[in-house]
C-alpha positions in Angstrom: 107.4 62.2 122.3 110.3 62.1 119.8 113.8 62.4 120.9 114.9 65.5 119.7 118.4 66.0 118.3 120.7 68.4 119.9 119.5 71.8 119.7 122.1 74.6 118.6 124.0 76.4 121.4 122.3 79.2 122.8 123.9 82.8 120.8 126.2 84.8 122.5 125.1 88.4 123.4 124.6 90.6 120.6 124.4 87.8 117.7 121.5 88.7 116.8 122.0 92.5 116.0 125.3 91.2 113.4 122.8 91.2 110.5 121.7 94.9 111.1 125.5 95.9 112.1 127.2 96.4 108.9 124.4 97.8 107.3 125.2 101.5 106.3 122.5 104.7 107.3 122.8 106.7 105.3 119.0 107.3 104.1 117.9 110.9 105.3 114.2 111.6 106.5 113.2 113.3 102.7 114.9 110.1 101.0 112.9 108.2 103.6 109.4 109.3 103.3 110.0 109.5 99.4 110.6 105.7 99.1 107.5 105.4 101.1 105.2 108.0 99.1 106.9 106.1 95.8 105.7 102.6 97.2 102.3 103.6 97.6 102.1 105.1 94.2 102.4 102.4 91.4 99.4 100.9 89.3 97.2 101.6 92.3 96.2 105.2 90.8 96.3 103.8 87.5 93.2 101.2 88.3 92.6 101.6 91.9 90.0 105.0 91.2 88.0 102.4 88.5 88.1 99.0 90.6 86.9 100.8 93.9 84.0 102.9 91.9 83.1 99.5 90.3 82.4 98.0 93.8 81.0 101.2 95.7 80.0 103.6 93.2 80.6 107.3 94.5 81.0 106.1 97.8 84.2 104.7 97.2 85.2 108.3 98.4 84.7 107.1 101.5 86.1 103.9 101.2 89.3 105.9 100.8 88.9 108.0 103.8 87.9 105.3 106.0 91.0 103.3 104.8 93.5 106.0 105.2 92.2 106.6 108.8 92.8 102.7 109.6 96.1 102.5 108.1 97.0 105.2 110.2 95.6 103.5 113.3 97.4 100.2 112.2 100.6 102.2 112.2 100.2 103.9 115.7 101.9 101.3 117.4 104.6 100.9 114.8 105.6 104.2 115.4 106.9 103.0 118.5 108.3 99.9 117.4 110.2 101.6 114.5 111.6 104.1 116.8 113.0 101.4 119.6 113.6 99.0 117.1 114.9 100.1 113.9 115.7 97.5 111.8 115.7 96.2 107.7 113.2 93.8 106.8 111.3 95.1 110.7 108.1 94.0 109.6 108.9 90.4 109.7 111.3 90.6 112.1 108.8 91.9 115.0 107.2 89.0 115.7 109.7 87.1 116.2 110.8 89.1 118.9 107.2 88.6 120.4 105.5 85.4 120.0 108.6 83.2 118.9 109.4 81.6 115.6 106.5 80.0 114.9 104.4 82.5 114.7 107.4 84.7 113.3 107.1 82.4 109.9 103.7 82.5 109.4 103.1 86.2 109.6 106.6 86.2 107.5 105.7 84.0 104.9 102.5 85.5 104.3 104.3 88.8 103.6 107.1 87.2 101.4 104.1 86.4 99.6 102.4 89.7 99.5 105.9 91.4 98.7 106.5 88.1 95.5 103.4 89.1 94.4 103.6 92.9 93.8 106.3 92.8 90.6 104.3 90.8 88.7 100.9 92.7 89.3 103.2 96.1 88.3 103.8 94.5 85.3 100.2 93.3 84.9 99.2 96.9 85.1 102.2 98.2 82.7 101.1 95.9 80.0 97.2 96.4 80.5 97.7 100.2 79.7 99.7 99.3 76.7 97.7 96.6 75.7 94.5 98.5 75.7 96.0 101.4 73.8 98.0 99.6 71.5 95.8 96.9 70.6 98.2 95.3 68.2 100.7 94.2 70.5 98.2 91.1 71.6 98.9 91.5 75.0 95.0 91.6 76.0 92.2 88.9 75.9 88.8 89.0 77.2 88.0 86.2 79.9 84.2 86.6 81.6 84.3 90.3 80.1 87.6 91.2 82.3 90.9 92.6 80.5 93.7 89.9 81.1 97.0 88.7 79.8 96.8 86.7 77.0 98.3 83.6 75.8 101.6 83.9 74.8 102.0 87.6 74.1 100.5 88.8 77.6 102.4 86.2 79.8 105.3 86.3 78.1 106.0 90.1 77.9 105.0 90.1 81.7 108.4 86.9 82.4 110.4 89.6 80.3 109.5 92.6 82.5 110.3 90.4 85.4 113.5 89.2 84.0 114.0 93.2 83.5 113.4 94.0 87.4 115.6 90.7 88.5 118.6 92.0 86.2 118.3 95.6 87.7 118.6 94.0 91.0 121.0 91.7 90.4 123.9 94.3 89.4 122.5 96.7 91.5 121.1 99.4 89.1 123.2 102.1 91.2 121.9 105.3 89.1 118.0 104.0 89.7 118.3 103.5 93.4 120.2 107.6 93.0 117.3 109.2 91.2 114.9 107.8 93.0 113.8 111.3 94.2 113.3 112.5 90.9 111.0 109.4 89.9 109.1 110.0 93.3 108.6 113.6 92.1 107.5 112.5 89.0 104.6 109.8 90.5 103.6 112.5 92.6 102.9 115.3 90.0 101.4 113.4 87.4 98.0 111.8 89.3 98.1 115.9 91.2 97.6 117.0 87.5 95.6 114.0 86.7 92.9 114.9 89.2 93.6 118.7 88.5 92.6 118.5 85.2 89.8 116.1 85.1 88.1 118.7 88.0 87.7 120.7 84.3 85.1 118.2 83.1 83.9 117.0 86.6 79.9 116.4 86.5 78.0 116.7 89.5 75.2 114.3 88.4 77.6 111.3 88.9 77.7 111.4 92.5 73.7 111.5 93.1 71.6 110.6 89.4 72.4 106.9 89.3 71.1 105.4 92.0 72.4 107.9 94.7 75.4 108.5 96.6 76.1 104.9 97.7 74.1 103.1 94.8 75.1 99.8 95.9 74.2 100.1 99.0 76.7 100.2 102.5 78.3 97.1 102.6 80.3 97.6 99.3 82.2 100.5 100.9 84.0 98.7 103.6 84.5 95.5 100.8 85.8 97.9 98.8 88.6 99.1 100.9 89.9 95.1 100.5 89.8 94.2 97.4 89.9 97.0 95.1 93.3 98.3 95.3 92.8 100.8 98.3 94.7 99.1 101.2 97.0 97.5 98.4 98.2 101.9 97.6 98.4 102.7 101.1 100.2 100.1 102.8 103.8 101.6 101.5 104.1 103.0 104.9 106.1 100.0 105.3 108.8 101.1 104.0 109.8 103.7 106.0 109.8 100.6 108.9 111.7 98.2 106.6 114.7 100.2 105.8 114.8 101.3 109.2 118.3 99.7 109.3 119.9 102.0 107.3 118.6 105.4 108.2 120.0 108.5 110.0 118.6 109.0 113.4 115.9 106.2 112.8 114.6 107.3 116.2 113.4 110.6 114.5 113.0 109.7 111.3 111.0 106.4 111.5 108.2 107.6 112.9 107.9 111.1 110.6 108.5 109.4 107.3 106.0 107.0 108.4 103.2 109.6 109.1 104.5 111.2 105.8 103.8 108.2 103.9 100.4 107.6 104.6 99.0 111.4 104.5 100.8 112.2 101.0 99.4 109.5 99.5 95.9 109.5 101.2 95.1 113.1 100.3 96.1 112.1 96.0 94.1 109.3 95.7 90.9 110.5 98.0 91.2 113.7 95.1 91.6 111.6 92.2 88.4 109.1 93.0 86.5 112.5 93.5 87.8 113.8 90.3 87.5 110.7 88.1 83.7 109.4 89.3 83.0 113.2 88.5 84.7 112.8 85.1 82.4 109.6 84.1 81.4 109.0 80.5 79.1 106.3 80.4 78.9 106.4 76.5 82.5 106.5 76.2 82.0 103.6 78.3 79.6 101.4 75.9 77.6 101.4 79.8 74.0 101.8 80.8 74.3 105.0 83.2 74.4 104.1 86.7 76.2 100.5 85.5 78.6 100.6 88.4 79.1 97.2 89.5 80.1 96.8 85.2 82.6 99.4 85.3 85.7 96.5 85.4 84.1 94.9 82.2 83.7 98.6 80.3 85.3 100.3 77.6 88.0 102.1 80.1 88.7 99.3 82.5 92.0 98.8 80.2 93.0 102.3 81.1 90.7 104.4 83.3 92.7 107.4 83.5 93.7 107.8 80.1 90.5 107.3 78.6 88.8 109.7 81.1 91.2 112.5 79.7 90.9 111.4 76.0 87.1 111.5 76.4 86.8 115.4 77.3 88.1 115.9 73.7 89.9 118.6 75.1 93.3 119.0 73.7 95.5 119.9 77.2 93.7 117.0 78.3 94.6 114.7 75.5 98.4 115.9 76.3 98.5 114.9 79.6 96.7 111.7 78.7 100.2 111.1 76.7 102.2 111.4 79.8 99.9 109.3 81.2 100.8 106.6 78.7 104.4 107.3 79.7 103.5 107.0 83.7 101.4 103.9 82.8 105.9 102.2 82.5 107.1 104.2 84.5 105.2 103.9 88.1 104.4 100.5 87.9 108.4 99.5 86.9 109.9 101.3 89.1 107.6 100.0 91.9 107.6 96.4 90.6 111.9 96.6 90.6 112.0 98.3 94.7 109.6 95.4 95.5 111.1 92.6 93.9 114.5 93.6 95.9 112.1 94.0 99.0 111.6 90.5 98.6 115.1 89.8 97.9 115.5 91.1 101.8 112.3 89.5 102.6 114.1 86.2 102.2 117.4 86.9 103.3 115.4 88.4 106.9 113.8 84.7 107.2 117.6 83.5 106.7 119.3 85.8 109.2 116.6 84.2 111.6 117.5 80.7 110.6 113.7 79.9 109.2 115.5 79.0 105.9 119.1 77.8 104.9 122.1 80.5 105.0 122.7 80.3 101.3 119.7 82.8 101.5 121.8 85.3 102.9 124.8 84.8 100.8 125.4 87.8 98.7 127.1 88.0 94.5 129.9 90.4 94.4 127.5 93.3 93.4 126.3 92.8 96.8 122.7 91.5 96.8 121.4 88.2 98.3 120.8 86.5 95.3 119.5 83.6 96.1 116.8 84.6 97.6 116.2 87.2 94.4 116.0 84.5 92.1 113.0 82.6 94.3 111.2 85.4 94.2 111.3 86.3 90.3 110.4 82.6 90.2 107.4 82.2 92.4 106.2 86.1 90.7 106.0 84.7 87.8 103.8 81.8 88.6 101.2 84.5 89.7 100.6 85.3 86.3 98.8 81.9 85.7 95.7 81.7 88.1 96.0 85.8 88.3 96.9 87.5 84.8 94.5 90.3 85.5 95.2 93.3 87.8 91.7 93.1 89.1 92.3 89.7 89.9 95.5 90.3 91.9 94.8 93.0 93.4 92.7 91.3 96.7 95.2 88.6 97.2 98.4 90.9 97.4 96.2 93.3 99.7 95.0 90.8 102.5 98.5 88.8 102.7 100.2 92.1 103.5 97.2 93.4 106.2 97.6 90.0 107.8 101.2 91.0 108.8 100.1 94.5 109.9 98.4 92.6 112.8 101.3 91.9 114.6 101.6 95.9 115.7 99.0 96.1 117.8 99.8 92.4 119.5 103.4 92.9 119.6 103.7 96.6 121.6 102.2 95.4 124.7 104.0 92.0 124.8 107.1 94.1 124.2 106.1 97.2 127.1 106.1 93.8 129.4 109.5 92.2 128.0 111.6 95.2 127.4 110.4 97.6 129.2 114.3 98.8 129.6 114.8 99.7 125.9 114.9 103.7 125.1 111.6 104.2 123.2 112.2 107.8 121.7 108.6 107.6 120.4 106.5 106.8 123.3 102.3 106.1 122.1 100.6 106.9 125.0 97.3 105.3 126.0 98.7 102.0 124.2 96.1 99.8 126.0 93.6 102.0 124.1 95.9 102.3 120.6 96.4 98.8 120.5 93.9 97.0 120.3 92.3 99.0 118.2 95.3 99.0 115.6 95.0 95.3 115.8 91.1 95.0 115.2 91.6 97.6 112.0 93.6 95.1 110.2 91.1 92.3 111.7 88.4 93.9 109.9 90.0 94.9 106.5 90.7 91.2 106.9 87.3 90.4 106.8 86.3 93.1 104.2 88.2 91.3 101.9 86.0 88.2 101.4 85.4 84.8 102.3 87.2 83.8 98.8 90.2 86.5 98.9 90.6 85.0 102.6 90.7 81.3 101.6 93.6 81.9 99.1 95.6 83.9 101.5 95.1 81.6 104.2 95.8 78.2 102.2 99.1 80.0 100.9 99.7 80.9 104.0 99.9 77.6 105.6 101.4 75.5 103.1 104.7 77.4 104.1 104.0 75.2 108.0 105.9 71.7 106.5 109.2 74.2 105.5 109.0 75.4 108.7 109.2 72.2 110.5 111.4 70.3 107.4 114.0 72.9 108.1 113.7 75.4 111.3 112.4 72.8 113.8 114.7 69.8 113.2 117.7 72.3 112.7 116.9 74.0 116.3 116.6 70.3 117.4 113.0 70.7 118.6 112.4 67.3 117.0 114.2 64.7 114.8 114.3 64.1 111.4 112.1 61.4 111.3 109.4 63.2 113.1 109.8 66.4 111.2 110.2 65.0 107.6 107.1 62.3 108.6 105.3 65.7 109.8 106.1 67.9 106.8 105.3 65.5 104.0 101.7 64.1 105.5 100.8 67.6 106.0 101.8 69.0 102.7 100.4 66.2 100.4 96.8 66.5 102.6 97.2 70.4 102.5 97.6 70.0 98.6 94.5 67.4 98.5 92.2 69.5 100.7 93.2 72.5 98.6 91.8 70.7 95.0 89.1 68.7 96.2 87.4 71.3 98.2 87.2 73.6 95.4 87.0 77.1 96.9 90.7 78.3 95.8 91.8 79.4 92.7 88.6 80.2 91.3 88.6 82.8 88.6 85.3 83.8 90.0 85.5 83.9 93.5 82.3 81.1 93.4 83.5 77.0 94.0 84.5 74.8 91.0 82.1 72.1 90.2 82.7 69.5 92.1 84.0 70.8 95.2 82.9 69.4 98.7 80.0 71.2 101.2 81.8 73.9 102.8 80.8 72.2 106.3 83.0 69.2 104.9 86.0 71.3 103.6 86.0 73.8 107.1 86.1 70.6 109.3 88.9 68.9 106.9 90.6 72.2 106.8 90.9 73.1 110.7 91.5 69.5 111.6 94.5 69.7 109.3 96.0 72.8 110.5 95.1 72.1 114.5 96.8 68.6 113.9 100.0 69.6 112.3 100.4 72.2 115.4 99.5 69.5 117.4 101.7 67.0 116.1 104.6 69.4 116.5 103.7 70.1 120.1 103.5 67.0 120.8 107.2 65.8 119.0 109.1 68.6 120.2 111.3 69.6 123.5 110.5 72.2 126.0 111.4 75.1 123.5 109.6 73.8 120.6 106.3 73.5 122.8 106.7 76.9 124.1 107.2 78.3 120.5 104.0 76.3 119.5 102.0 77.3 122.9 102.8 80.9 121.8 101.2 80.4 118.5 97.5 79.4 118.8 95.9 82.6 119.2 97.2 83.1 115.4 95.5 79.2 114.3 92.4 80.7 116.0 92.3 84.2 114.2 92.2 82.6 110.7 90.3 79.8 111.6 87.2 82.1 112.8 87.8 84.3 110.3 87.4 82.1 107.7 84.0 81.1 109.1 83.1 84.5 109.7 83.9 85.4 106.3 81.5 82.2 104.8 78.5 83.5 106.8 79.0 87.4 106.1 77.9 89.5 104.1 81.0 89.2 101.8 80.5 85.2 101.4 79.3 82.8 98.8 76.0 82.8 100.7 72.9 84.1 98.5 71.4 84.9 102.4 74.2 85.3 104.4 73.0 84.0 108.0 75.6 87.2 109.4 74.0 89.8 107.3 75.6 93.3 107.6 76.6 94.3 110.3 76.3 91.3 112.0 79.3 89.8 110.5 81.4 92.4 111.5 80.3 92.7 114.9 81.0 88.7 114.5 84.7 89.5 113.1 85.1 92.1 116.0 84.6 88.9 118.6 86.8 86.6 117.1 89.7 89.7 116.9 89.2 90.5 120.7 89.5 86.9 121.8 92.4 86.9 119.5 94.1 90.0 120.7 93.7 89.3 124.6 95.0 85.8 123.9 98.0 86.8 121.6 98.7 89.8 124.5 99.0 87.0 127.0 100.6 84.2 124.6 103.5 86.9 123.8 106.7 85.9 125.9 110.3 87.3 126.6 112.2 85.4 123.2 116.1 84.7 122.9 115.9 87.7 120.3 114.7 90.5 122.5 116.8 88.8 125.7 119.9 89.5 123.1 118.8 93.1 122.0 118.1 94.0 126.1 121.8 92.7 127.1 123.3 94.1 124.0 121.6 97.9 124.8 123.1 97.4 128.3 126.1 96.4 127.7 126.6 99.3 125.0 124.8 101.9 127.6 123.0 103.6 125.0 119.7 102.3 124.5 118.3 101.8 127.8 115.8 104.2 129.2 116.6 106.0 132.7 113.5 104.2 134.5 113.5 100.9 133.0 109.8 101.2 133.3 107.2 100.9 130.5 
C-alpha cells in the first residue's frame, strides 16, 4: 500500500453546519411550494404530452399516473430527511452524511449533471417553438425526421440564451427572483386553460379507434415514464428539499411544500395528456391515423400544443395559442435561469464538502459562487452538440436526476441507526416498509429508461471517479500524489477509450455505431475498469479511505447489474430480448433488493453526521426527548 500523506485534522464541532449558518430563511411555505410547482413546469408541458403519446399512445395517461404515484413514494422518506435535516443543496448533501464521500460524489456528480443539463434543454425547447413557428429564423433542421437545432442559427441562439441565464445569475437578477410568484401563477394558468380549452374539440375515437387503448402494447407505458419527459416534469419536488436552508420553520414547511409540489403538478399534466390525445388531428399531422410511435417526426412535434389549438380553427382557441407562443419563452427561461443557479449551488455544495477546490465557493461581490456558475454554463453548452433536440435530451437529464433520488430510501434507515438522537418533526412510520420501496421506485424508472439512456448516464457518471481521487482523496491524505495522479490518469484515458471504441454512447439513435465491440466484450471491459479503479483506491489508501470505499460497493453493483439488466430487457438493443417483459423487471427488482439490503448495511456513522449530532447537543435544540429511532 501507498504511504499516504498527512490527512487534514479532524473538524471541530459544528464545522460542518458553517456553510448552512449564514444563510438567511426567509422563504415562506407559499414561496416554497411555488418554486417547486415552477420547477416542474417548463418545456415539460410544452413537449412532454407529444413525446409520451408518441411512445404509449393513449396510455401514456397512465404513464403519468403511475409516475406521479412513484415520485411520491420516492419522496416519502425525504419527507423525513428534509424535516431533520434542512439544508441548501440537501439532495447531494444526504449521502454524504450516510455512506461517506465516495459514494457522496458519485450520486453528486450525477446530479450536477442532471441539474448542467436542464438550461440548455429549456432553451432547446424555447427555440423549437419559435423555430417551428417562425420558420425563417433557421433555427430548425431535420435530422432522421426529428426537429433539432441547426447549424449555426440553432446552436448559436441556444450559447446566447445561455449566456442570457449566466448574466441573470451573475448580478443576481433581484426583481426575477421577487416576482417569481407571479411567473409561477402564470405557468400554472396557462397549460389549466390549455387543457380547458382543447376539452372543446376533444374526440373520443382517439383513445380506442387506432389500435385501442394501449396500441403499442404494455411495456411502452412504464418506458415512457423514462424517457419522454414525465419523471423529467415531476421531479421539481426537489426543490422544496434544496432550499431547505433558507426557509422558515423548515420542519413544517419542507415536508408540505414537498407534497404540494408533486400533486399540483401531477393533476395539470395527467389533464393535459387526456385533453391533447383527445384533441388529435392526424391530417393536421401529415400522419396515417393510429401513427403513434411517428408522432415525434409529425407536423406538430415542433409545437404540439400550439398546433393542437391552431387546428380547431376556432378563434378563442387560436388566441390562446398566441399566449402559448408567449409561454413557449417564458416557462422554459425562467426554468432554464433557476436551474442554471441550482447548479451554481450544485457546485459550490461539492466545495463546502471539500470534493472540489474552495475557489468553488468563493463568491463576486453580487454574492453568487461564480465559479462554479461559469462551469456550468460551460459544460451546458456542450450538451447542445451530441443532444440539440429536446427529444434527445430529454432521457439523459431524466435518469441522472432519478439516480440521485435513490439515496432516500438507503439513506433513512442508515440515518434512524446513526442519529437516532436528532428531533425528526416529520416522523414516516413503517419506514422498513416506505423504504425500500421508495428506493426500488427509482430502481425501476432506472430501468424504464433504457439500456442506451442508462449507458450515457452511467459513463458520465463515472468519468467524474479520477477528479475524485486527483483531488478529494490525495487532499484528505487517503493516498499520495503519485498514487492518486497514476490512478486518475490510467483510469480516465481507458474510461475515454472504452467509451469510443465500444460504440454504444453517443448514438443519435440509441442503436451502436459501426464498428463498436460485442457487448459481451465492452460489459467485461467496462466493469473491470470501474471494479479496478475502486480497487486500486482501496488498496492505496489508509484506514479512512478504505472505509469510504468499503461503503461504496453496493452503488458499483447497482449500475453494474443494471446495465446488464437493461441489455437483456425489454427496453434493450436486443430484437428478442432473452428478459422479455416482465421478466426484466422482476430481474431489475433483484438486483435493487440486493442493492438496498447491502447499501442499508454498508451505511455508517460519517464525520458529518458525528458533527451535526454534537452540534444539536451542544445547542439543546435538536435532539429528541428519547434519543430513540
Amino acid at each position: 500500500m501507498s504511504t499516504p500523506t498527512k490527512a487534514e485534522p479532524e473538524p471541530v464541532t459544528g464545522s460542518f453546519e458553517v456553510a448552512d449558518a449564514g444563510l438567511k430563511r426567509r422563504l415562506s411555505l407559499t414561496q416554497l411550494l411555488l418554486l417547486g410547482v415552477s420547477a416542474q413546469i417548463g418545456s415539460g408541458w410544452l413537449f412532454g404530452v407529444l413525446a409520451a403519446a408518441g411512445v404509449a399512445g393513449p396510455a401514456a395517461i397512465l404513464s403519468w399516473i403511475i409516475a406521479s404515484v412513484l415520485v411520491f413514494l420516492i419522496a416519502l422518506t425525504y419527507l423525513e430527511l428534509g424535516a431533520m435535516l434542512p439544508r441548501s443543496g440537501a439532495i447531494v448533501r444526504y449521502t454524504y452524511l450516510t455512506h461517506g464521500s465516495l459514494s457522496g460524489w458519485i450520486i453528486g456528480w450525477a446530479y450536477w449533471l442532471s441539474v448542467v443539463s436542464i438550461p440548455p434543454i429549456e432553451a432547446e425547447a424555447t427555440l423549437t417553438y419559435l423555430g417551428g413557428r417562425f420558420p425563417e429564423t433557421g433555427f430548425l433542421t431535420k435530422v432522421d425526421g426529428v426537429d433539432v437545432l441547426s447549424w449555426p442559427n440553432g446552436i448559436l441562439a441556444g450559447f446566447a440564451l445561455m449566456i442570457v441565464f449566466f448574466a441573470l445569475n451573475f448580478f443576481g437578477a433581484r426583481f426575477l427572483a421577487e416576482s417569481n410568484r407571479w411567473v409561477t401563477l402564470w405557468k400554472i394558468a396557462l397549460p389549466t386553460l390549455t387543457f380547458i380549452f382543447l376539452f372543446f374539440i376533444l374526440k373520443g375515437s382517439n383513445f380506442t379507434s387506432f389500435g385501442g387503448f394501449a396500441p403499442l402494447g404494455v411495456p411502452p407505458i412504464f418506458h415512457a415514464i423514462a424517457t419522454t419527459g414525465i419523471i423529467f416534469s415531476l421531479l421539481g419536488f426537489r426543490q422544496a428539499l434544496d432550499y431547505g436552508g433558507e426557509v422558515r420553520n423548515p420542519q413544517r414547511n419542507v415536508p408540505l411544500a414537498t407534497i404540494g409540489s408533486i400533486a399540483i403538478p401531477a393533476v395539470i399534466y395527467t389533464l393535459l395528456q387526456v385533453a391533447f390525445i383527445g384533441a388529435l388531428n392526424w391530417t393536421s399531422m401529415g400522419l396515417e391515423p393510429g401513427a403513434w410511435d411517428q408522432l415525434v417526426t409529425g407536423g406538430w412535434a415542433d409545437g404540439p400544443l400550439f398546433h393542437a389549438l391552431d387546428s380547431a380553427n376556432i378563434a378563442a382557441l387560436a388566441a390562446l395559442g398566441t399566449f402559448l407562443l408567449i409561454d413557449a419563452a417564458v416557462s422554459p427561461l425562467a426554468t432554464g435561469w433557476v436551474y442554471l443557479g441550482t447548479g451554481a449551488r450544485t457546485g459550490y455544495g461539492l466545495g463546502v464538502h471539500r470534493n472540489i477546490p474552495s475557489v468553488f465557493t468563493k463568491s463576486n461581490r453580487f454574492g453568487i459562487p461564480w465559479v462554479p456558475l461559469v462551469v456550468s454554463a460551460v459544460v451546458g453548452c456542450v450538451f447542445f452538440v451530441p443532444a440539440p433536440s429536446w427529444y434527445q435530451l430529454v432521457g439523459f437529464i431524466s435518469s441522472a436526476a432519478v439516480l440521485t433520488y435513490i439515496m432516500g430510501g438507503a439513506g433513512l434507515p442508515v440515518l434512524r441507526r446513526t442519529a437516532a438522537s436528532l428531533k425528526r418533526p416529520f416522523r414516516l412510520r413503517a419506514f422498513r416498509f416506505w423504504s425500500p420501496v421508495s428506493f426500488l421506485a427509482a430502481v425501476l424508472i432506472l430501468y424504464w429508461s433504457g439500456f442506451s439512456t442508462l449507458a450515457n448516464v452511467i459513463t458520465a457518471t463515472f468519468i467524474g471517479l479520477p477528479v475524485f481521487t486527483a483531488y478529494y482523496a490525495w487532499k484528505r491524505g487517503w493516498l499520495n500524489a503519485a498514487a492518486s495522479i497514476a490512478i486518475s490518469v490510467i483510469f480516465f484515458v481507458l474510461w475515454i477509450w472504452v467509451a469510443y471504441a465500444g460504440g454504444w454512447v453517443l448514438t443519435t439513435g440509441g442503436g451502436q455505431r459501426p464498428g463498436g465491440w460485442a457487448f459481451p466484450v465492452y460489459y467485461v471491459v467496462f466493469c473491470v475498469l470501474v471494479i479496478g479503479f475502486c480497487a486500486a483506491v482501496w488498496a492505496a489508501s489508509n484506514n479512512e479511505g478504505r472505509r469510504h470505499v468499503t461503503a461504496n460497493w453496493w452503488l458499483i453493483w447497482l449500475l453494474l447489474a443494471s446495465l446488464l439488466v437493461g441489455y437483456l430487457g425489454a427496453y434493450g438493443p436486443l430484437p428478442h430480448p432473452l428478459l422479455e417483459f416482465p421478466w426484466g423487471m422482476v430481474a431489475e427488482i433483484v438486483v435493487g433488493i440486493i442493492a438496498y439490503v447491502w447499501a442499508i448495511r454498508a451505511g455508517f456513522e460519517t464525520d458529518e453526521i458525528k458533527d451535526i449530532v454534537a452540534s444539536a447537543q451542544a445547542s439543546g435544540g435538536q435532539v429528541s426527548s428519547t434519543g430513540t429511532a
